[in-house]
C-alpha positions in Angstrom: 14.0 -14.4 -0.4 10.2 -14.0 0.8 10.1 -11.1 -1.7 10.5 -13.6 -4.6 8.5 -16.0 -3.6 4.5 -17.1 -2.9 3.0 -19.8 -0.7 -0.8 -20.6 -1.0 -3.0 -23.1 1.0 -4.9 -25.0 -1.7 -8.5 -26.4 -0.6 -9.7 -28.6 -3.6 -12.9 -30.3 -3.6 -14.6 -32.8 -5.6 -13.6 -36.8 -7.2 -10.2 -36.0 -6.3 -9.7 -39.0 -4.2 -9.0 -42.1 -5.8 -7.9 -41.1 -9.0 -3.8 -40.6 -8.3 -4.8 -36.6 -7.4 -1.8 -36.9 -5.1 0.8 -38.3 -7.0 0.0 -36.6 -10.2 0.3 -33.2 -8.2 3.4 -34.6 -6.7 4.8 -35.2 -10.2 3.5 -31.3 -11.7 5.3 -29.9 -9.1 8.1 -31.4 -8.9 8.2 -30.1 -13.1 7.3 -26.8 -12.6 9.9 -26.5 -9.2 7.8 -26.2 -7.0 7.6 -26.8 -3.2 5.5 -28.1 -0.6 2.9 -31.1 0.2 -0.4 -32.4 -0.6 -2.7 -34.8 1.5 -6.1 -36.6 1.4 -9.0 -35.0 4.0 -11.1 -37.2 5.6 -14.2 -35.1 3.9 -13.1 -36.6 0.4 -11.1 -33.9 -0.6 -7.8 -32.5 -1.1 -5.3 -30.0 1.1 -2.0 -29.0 -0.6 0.5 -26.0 0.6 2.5 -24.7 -2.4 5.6 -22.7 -2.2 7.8 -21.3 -5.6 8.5 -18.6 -7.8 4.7 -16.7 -8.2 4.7 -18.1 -11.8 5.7 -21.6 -11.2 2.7 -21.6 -8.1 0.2 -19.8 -10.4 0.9 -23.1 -12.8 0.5 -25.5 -10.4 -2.7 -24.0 -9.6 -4.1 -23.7 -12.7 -2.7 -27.7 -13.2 -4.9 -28.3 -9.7 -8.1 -26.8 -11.1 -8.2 -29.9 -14.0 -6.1 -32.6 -12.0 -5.4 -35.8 -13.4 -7.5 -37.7 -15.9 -10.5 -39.0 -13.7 -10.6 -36.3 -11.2 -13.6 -34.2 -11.2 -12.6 -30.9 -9.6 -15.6 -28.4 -8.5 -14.0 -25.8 -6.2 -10.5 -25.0 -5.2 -10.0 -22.7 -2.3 -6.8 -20.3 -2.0 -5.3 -19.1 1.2 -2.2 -17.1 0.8 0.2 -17.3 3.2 3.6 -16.0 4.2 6.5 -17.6 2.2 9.0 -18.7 4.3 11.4 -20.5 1.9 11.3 -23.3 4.7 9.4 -26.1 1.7 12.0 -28.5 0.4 10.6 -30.5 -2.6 7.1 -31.8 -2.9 5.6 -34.6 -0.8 2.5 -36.9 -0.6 1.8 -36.8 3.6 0.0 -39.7 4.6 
C-alpha cells in the first residue's frame, strides 16, 4: 500500500488565518480523496499532513499554494514523509 501512496508535511505561511484556510482545505480534500489534517499555528500560519494517491496530494498542494479567496499565501514548506496508510478522511484539529 505505501508503494501507491505519498504523505507530505505542508508548512504554509502567510494571511492564511482568518479567512476559512482550514475549512476550505478540509472541503478540497475531501474532493480530491485525500487524507489527513490541517491546524492553525500559534505563529499565524498553517500546518497540514496530507496523505493519497501522488496525484490527488500533488492537487491539493497546488490548491494550498492559492487557498481560499482572501488568503494571501507567501511560502509553503514540504516535508515528505513515510506513507503509512494510517490517515482516515480529512480533519480540522483544534
Amino acid at each position: 500500500m505505501a508503494d501507491t501512496i505519498e504523505r507530505v508535511r505542508l508548512r504554509i505561511t502567510g494571511r492564511v488565518q482568518g479567512v476559512w484556510y482550514r475549512a476550505a482545505t478540509q472541503r478540497e480534500a475531501g474532493r480530491l480523496g485525500v487524507a489527513g489534517w490541517v491546524r492553525n499555528l500559534s505563529d499565524g500560519g498553517v500546518e497540514a499532513l496530507i496523505e493519497g494517491e501522488p496525484t490527488a496530494v500533488r492537487a491539493l498542494i497546488a490548491w494550498c499554494r492559492t487557498g481560499p479567496p482572501g488568503a494571501r499565501v507567501i511560502e509553503i514548506a514540504e516535508i515528505s514523509e513515510p506513507a503509512l496508510g494510517d490517515l482516515v478522511g480529512f480533519r480540522i484539529v483544534y
